[in-house]
C-alpha positions in Angstrom: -45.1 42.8 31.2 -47.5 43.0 28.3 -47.4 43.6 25.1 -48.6 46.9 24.7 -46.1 47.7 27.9 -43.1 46.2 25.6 -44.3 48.2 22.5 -44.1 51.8 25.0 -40.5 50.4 26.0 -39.5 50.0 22.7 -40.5 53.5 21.2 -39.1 54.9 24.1 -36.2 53.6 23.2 -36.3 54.0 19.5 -37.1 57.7 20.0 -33.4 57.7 22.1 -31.7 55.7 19.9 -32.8 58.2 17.0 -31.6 61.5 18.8 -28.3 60.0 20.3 -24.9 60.6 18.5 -23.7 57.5 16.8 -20.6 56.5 15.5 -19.1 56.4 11.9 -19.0 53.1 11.6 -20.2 49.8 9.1 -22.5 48.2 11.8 -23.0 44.9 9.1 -21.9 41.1 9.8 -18.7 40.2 8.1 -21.1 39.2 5.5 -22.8 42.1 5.2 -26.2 41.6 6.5 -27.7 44.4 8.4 -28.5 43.9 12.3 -30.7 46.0 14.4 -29.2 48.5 17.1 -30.9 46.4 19.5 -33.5 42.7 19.4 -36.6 42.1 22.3 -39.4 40.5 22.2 -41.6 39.6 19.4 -43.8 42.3 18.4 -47.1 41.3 20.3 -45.7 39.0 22.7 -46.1 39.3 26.6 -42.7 38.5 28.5 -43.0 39.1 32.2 -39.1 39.2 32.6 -39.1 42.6 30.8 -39.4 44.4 34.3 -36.3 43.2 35.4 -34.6 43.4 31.6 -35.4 46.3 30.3 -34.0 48.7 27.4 -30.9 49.8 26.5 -30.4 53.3 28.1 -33.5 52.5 30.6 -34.2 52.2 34.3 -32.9 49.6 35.6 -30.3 49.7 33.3 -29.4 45.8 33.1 -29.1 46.0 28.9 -26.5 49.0 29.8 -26.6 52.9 29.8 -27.1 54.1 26.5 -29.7 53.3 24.0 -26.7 52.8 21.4 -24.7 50.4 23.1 -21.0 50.4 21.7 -22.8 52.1 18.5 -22.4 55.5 20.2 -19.2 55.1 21.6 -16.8 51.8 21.9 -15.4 50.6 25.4 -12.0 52.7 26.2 -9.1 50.2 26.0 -6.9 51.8 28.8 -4.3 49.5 30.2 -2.4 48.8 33.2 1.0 49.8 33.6 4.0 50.4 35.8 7.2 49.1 36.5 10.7 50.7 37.2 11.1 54.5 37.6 8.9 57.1 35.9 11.4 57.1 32.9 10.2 53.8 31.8 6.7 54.1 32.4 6.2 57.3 30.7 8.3 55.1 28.1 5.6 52.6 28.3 2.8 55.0 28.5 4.0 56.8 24.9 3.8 53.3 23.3 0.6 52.4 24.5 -1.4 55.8 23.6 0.5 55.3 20.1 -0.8 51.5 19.8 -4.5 52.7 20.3 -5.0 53.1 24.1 -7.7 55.5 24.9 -6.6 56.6 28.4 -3.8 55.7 31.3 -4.4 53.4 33.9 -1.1 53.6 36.8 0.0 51.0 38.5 2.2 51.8 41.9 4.9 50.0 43.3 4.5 47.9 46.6 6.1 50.8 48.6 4.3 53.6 46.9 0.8 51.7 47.7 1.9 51.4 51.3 2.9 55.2 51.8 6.6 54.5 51.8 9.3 56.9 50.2 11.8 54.3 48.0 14.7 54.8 50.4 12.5 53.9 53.5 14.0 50.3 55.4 10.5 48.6 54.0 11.2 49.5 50.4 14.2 47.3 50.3 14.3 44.9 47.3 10.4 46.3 46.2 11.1 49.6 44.5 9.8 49.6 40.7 9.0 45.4 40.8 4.9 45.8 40.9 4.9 49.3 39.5 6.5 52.5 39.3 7.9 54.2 42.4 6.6 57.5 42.9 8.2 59.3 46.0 7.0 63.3 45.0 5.3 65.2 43.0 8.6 65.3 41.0 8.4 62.0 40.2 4.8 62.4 38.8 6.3 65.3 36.4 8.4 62.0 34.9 5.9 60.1 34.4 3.2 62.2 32.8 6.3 64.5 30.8 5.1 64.5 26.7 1.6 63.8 28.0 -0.8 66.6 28.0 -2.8 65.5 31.6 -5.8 68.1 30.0 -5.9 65.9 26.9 -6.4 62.5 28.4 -8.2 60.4 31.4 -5.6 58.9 34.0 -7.1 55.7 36.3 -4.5 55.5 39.1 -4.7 52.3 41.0 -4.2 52.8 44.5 -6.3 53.3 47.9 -4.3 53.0 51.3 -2.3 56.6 50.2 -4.8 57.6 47.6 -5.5 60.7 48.6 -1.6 62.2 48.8 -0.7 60.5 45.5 -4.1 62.2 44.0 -2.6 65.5 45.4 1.1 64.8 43.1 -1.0 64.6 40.4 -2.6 67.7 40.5 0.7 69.6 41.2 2.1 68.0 38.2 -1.2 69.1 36.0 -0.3 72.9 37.8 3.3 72.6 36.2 2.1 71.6 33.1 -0.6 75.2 33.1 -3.7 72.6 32.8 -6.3 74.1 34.9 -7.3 71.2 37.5 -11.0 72.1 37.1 -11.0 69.7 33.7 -9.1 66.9 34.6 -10.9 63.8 33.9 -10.4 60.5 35.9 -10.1 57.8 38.1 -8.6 57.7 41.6 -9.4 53.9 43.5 -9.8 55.5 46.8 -11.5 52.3 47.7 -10.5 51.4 51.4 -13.3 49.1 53.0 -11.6 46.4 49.6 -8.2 46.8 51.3 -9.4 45.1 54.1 -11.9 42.9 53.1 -9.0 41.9 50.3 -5.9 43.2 49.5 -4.7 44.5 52.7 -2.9 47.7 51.9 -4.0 49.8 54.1 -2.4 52.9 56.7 -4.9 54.0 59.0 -7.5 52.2 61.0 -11.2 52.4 58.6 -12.2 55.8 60.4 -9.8 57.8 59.7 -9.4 56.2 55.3 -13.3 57.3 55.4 -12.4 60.8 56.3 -9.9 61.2 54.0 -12.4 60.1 51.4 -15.3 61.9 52.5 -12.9 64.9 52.0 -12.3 63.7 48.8 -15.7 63.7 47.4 -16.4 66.8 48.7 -13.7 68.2 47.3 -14.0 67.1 43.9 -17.7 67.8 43.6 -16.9 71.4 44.5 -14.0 71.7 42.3 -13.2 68.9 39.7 -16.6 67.9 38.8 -15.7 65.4 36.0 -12.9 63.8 38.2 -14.1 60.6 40.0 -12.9 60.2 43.7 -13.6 56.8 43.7 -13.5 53.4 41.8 -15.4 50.8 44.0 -13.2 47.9 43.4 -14.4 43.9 43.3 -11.5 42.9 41.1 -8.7 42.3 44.3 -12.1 40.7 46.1 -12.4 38.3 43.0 -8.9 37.7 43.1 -8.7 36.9 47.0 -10.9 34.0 45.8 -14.2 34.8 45.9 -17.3 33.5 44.2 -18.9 35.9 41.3 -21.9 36.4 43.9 -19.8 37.5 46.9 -17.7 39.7 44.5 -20.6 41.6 43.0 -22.3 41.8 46.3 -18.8 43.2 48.8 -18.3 45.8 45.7 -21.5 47.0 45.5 -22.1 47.2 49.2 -18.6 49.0 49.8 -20.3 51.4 47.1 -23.5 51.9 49.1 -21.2 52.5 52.1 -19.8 55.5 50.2 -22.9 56.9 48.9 -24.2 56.7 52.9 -20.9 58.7 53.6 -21.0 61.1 50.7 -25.0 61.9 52.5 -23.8 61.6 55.7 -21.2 64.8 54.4 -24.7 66.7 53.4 -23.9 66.6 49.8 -26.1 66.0 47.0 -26.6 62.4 46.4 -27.2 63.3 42.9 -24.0 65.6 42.9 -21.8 63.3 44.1 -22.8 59.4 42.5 -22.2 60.6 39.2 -18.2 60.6 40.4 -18.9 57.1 41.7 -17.3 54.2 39.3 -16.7 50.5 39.6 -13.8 48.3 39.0 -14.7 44.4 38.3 -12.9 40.8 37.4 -13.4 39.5 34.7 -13.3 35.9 34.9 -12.8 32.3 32.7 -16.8 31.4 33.0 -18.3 33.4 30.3 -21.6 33.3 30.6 -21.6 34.0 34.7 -19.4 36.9 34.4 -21.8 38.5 31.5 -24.8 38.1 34.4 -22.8 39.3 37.1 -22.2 42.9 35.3 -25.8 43.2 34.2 -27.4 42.2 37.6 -24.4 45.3 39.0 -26.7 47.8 36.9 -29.8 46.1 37.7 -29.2 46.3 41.6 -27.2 49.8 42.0 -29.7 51.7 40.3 -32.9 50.3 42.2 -31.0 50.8 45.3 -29.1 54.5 44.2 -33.1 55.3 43.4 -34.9 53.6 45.9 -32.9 54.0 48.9 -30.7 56.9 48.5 -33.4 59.2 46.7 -30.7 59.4 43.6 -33.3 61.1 41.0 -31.1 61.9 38.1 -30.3 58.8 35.4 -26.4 59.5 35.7 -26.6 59.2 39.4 -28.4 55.6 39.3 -26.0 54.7 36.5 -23.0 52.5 37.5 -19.9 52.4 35.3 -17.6 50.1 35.4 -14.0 49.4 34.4 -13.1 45.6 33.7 -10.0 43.7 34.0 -9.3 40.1 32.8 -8.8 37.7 35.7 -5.2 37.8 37.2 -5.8 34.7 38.9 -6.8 32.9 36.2 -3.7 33.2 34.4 -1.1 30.3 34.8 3.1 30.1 34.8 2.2 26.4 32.9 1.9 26.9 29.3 1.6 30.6 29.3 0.3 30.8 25.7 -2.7 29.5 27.2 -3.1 33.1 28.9 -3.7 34.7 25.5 -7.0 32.6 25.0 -8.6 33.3 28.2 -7.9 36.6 28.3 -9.6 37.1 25.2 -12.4 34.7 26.7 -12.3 37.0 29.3 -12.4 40.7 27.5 -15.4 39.5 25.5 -17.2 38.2 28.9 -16.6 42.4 29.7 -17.6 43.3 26.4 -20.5 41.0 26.5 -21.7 42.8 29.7 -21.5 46.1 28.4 -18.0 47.8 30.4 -16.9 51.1 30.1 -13.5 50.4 29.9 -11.2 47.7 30.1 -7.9 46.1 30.8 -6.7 42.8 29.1 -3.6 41.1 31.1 -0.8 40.0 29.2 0.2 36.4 28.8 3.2 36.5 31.2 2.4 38.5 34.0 2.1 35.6 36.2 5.7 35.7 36.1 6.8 38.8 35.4 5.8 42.6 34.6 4.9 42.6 30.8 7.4 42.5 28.0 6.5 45.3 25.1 5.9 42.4 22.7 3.1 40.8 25.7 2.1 44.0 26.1 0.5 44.7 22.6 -0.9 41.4 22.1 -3.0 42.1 25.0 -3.7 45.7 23.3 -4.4 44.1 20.4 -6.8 41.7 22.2 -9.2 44.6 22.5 -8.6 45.6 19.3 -9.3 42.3 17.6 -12.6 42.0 19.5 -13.6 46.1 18.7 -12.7 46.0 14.9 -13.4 42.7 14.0 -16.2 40.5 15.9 -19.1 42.5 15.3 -19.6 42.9 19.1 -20.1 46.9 18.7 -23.2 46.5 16.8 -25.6 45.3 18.7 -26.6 46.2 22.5 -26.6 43.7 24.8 -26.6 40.8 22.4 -27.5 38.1 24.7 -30.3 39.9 26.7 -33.6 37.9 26.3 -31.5 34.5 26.4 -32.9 32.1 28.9 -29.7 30.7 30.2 -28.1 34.6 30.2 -31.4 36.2 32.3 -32.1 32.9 34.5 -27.9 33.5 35.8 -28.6 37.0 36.0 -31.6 36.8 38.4 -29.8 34.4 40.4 -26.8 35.8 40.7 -28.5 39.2 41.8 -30.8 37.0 44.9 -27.6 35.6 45.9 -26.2 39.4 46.3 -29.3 40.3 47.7 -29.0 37.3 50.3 -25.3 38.4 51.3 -27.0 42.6 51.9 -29.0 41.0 54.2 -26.0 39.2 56.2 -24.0 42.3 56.2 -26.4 44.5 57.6 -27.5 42.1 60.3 -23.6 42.6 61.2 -24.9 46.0 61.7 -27.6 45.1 63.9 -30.4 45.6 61.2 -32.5 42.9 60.4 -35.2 41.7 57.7 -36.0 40.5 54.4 -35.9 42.9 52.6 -32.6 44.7 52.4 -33.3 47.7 50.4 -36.0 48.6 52.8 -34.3 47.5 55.6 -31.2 50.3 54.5 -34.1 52.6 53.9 -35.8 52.7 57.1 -32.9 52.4 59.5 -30.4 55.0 57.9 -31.1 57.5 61.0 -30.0 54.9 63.5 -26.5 54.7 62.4 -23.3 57.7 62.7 -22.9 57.4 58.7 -25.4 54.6 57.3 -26.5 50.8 58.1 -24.5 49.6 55.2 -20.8 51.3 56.3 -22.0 49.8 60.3 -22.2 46.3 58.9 -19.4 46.2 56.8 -17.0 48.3 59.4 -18.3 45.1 61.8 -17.3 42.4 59.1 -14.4 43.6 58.5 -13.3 44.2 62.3 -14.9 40.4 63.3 -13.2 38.6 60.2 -16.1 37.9 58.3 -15.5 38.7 54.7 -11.9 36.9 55.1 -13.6 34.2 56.4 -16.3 34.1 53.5 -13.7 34.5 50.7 -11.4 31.8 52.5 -14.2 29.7 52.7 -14.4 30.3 49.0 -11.5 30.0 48.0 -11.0 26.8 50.0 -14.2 25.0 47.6 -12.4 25.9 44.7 -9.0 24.5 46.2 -10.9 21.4 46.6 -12.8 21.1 43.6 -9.2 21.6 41.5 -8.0 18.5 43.5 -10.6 16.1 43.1 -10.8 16.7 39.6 -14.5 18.3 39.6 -13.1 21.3 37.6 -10.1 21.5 35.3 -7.1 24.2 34.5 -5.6 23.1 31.2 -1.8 23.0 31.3 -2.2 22.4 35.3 -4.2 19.8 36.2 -4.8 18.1 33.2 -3.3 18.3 29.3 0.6 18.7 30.8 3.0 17.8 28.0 3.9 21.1 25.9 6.3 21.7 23.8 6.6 25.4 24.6 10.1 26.9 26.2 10.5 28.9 28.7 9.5 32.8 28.3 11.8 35.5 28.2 10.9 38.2 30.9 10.8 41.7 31.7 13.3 42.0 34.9 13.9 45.1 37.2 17.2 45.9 37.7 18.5 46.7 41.0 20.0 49.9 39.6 16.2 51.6 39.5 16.5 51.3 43.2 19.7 52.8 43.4 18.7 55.5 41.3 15.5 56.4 42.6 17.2 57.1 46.3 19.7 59.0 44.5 17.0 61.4 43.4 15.0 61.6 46.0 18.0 62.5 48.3 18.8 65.4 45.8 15.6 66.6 45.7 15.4 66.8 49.5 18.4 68.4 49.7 17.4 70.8 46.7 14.4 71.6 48.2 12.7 74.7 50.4 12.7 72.3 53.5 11.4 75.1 56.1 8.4 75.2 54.0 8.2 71.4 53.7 8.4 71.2 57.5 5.5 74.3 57.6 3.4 72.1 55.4 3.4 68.6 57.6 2.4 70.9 60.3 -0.7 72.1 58.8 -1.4 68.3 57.3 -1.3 67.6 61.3 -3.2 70.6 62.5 -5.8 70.0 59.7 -5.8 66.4 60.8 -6.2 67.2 64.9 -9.6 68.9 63.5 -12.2 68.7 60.9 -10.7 71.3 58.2 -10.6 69.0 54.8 -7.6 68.2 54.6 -6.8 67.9 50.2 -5.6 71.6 50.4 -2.7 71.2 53.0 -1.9 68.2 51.6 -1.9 69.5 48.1 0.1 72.8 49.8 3.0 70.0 50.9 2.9 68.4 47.4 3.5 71.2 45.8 6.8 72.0 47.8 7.9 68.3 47.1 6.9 66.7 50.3 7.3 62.8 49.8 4.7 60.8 50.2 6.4 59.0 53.2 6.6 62.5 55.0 3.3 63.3 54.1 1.8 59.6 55.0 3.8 59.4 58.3 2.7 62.7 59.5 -1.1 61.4 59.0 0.9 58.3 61.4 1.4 60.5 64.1 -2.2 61.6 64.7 -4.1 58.7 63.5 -1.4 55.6 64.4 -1.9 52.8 62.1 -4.1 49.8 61.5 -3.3 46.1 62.6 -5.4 43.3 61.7 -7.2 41.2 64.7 -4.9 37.6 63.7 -6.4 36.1 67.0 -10.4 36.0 64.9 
């Protein structure tokens, strides 16, 4: 790019910057010294890597979304949490939102994410360890009771039963007299990660893409500021994949949804808006700061160039961070507090919309109150204190930063082009290849490959493969985990721990047998049916499911009457 291009770009941008709302705020070094909103290239200097750089609040977006960076509005801090019955979440919840949190972010038990009521034979020994346990739409009335659900966003973490737990939470905003039209949120939703990763699914993939095809229509027609769907690489990351093959499964699980949302006949530039992202944020700085910018860089070319998106907010992609789970270790837990603030600033760095920091004992345990805040505090110390809010995209321009960016976005490129050749499509080019074959495929050349990948084994086998490199390199002493493989002696004790007493499963079954017994069970019974009917046909099925939440259907009931019509999903072992 030229100079005089570069001096156009910057005007641009100085023109949006002027006319964008900014925050109160001393944007100074510590020192005082003023700093510019944000830095390019000299005045009158050519830099052909502006193309692909960009400004803040620009097509192709890799500097971020808004010509103010953090200056118009911070991340959100919203944080993770769950454990034990609603009681002592909401508990949780309170404390957080008083401690600075800007929005809720649920996390489910292991029987709740697999579509089991607590008092189910599978539930044994698992309700309220991972998360709360939420069995009805009175359980969600716990957990949200004192907070106004018309007064703050709500992230729930959860995809295999997404849809019925999504359906709780709007009969609990009902009983609270919030109209449903306003919420604003996150649901996961996020299938086609289950089972490239985590492996909590019900159905078989058909079936999980109807649901949340009738999802997105749903909410585009009557929640528009709710989003259906948070495209998740953070359980890929996890699994033990490389930043390259997490950035590129997430984003191509997002183009898989954007094919369906089309294939539906609605409005591509309707719908992406309600499309968001959940990444890892990992321990090497500099390659997770590339990663997020070359997310931008690659889902708005392809949201424009492929799927006709022609509205900014529908190329956008926003993203919600979390530090790295897996990097954390039970050795010298203290430790944990450094990288996850090594961590949140990688986020920060790359420009997230909101974020999670983990606490420094949740490798053994759910976090304490006291682990809790320091990881709330985390974000706090980096928001109030660093200087990072003042300046967009601070390490754009840096050799080292673009250099990772571009190669980290070839190596994503080079993985579209393996998953659609699992499709049968093949080229070098994979946006064009998406482009020209969409009207070969039932939904779109993206959702063909990945639905073969994941039903041959191949994203297991990638992230094994991965993860196995790793493995090896810890072993043979190529890379290092302090407190693990080197630097053992400490003089730290052991932790005390938050633990889950058997009596929150006792309890919970205690209430959910009253509340069947207390409840209108002929209409329960008249609402499976139409979940079944609905499910026999093409009807959208959110309102009969909503109709059986709101007469306290459990989410076993409701999940194992989708059983009955659509069986469930076993994974090929013999691959």
């Amino acid at each position: 790019m030229d100079a005089d291009e570069i001096a156009e770009g910057r005007e641009r941008w100085a023109k949006r910057y002027a006319s964008a709302a900014k925050r109160e705020a001393d944007f100074t070094t510590l020192s005082g010294l003023e700093v510019e909103p944000v830095y390019g290239p000299p005045e009158g200097a050519n830099d052909p890597r502006m193309a692909r750089i960009g400004w803040p609040g620009e097509f192709p977006f890799t500097r971020g979304l808004y010509p103010t960076g953090y200056r118009g509005r911070a991340w959100t801090i919203r944080q993770f949490s769950g454990f034990g019955n609603a009681e002592q979440t909401n508990e949780r919840y309170k404390m957080l939102l008083g401690a600075g949190g800007g929005g809720l972010s649920v996390a489910f038990d292991m029987p709740t994410l697999m579509g089991r009521d607590s008092d189910e034979p599978e539930s044994l020994g698992e309700v309220g360890h991972c998360g709360v346990a939420i069995d009805s739409t009175a359980d969600m009335d716990r957990l949200f009771d004192g907070i106004g659900l018309g007064g703050v966003t709500t992230s729930m973490t959860i995809s295999g039963p997404a849809i019925p737990i999504f359906c709780m939470y709007l009969a609990a905003a009902e009983r609270q007299g919030v109209d449903i039209s306003t919420l604003d949120g996150t649901l996961q939703t996020d299938i086609h990660k289950e089972y490239i990763a985590q492996k909590e699914w019900l159905f078989p993939p058909e079936p999980h893409l109807r649901l949340i095809g009738d999802l997105m229509e749903y909410c585009a027609e009557h929640i528009p500021r709710y989003k259906p769907l948070s495209v998740s690489g953070y359980h890929i990351r996890e699994a033990g994949s490389t930043a390259a093959q997490e950035l590129a499964f997430t984003l191509a699980d997002g183009f898989s949804y954007v094919e369906l949302g089309l294939s539906r006949g609605i409005d591509v530039d309707v719908f992406a808006p309600g499309l968001s992202f959940f990444f890892d944020a990992h321990i090497d700085f500099f390659e997770e700061i590339a990663k997020f910018r070359a997310a931008r860089r690659i889902w708005a070319k392809w949201l424009r160039d492929v799927y006709g998106a022609k509205t900014e907010r529908a190329q956008w992609l926003r993203f919600h961070t979390q530090t790295a789970g897996v990097s954390l270790t039970a050795q010298q837990p203290y430790n944990n507090v450094v990288r996850t603030a090594v961590e949140a600033l990688a986020a920060v760095m790359g420009g997230t919309n909101s974020l999670h920091t983990n606490a420094l004992d949740e490798t053994l345990a759910l976090p304490t109150e006291q682990s809790a805040e320091i990881a709330l505090r985390t974000q706090a110390v980096l928001r109030e204190e660093t200087g990072v809010v003042n300046v967009a995209d601070p390490l754009g321009g840096s050799w080292y930063v673009e250099a990772l960016t571009d190669k980290i976005e070839a190596e994503a490129e080079d993985l579209f082009l393996q998953i659609l050749a699992l499709g049968g499509e093949t080229g070098e080019d994979p946006a064009a290849i998406a482009r020209e074959a969409a009207e070969r495929h039932e939904i779109g050349p993206v959702t063909s490959g990945i639905l073969r990948g994941i039903e041959d084994g191949w994203f297991n086998a990638q992230i094994a493969e991965a993860a196995f490199t790793y493995q090896q390199q810890l072993e043979d002493g190529t890379k290092h985990i302090v407190g693990v493989t080197k630097l053992h002696d400490t003089v730290t004790p052991d932790l005390e721990i938050l633990r889950i007493s058997g009596e929150v499963e006792q309890g919970q079954n205690a209430m959910l047998a009253e509340r069947r017994a207390g409840r209108d069970n002929a209409a329960v019974e008249r609402a499976l049916a139409e979940i079944i009917t609905a499910a026999k046909g093409t009807t959208n099925l959110i309102g009969p499911i909503l109709d059986a939440a709101r007469a306290e259907a459990t989410l076993g009931e409701i999940c194992g009457a989708l059983r009955i019509e659509w069986g469930e999903y076993r994974e090929n072992t013999a691959i």
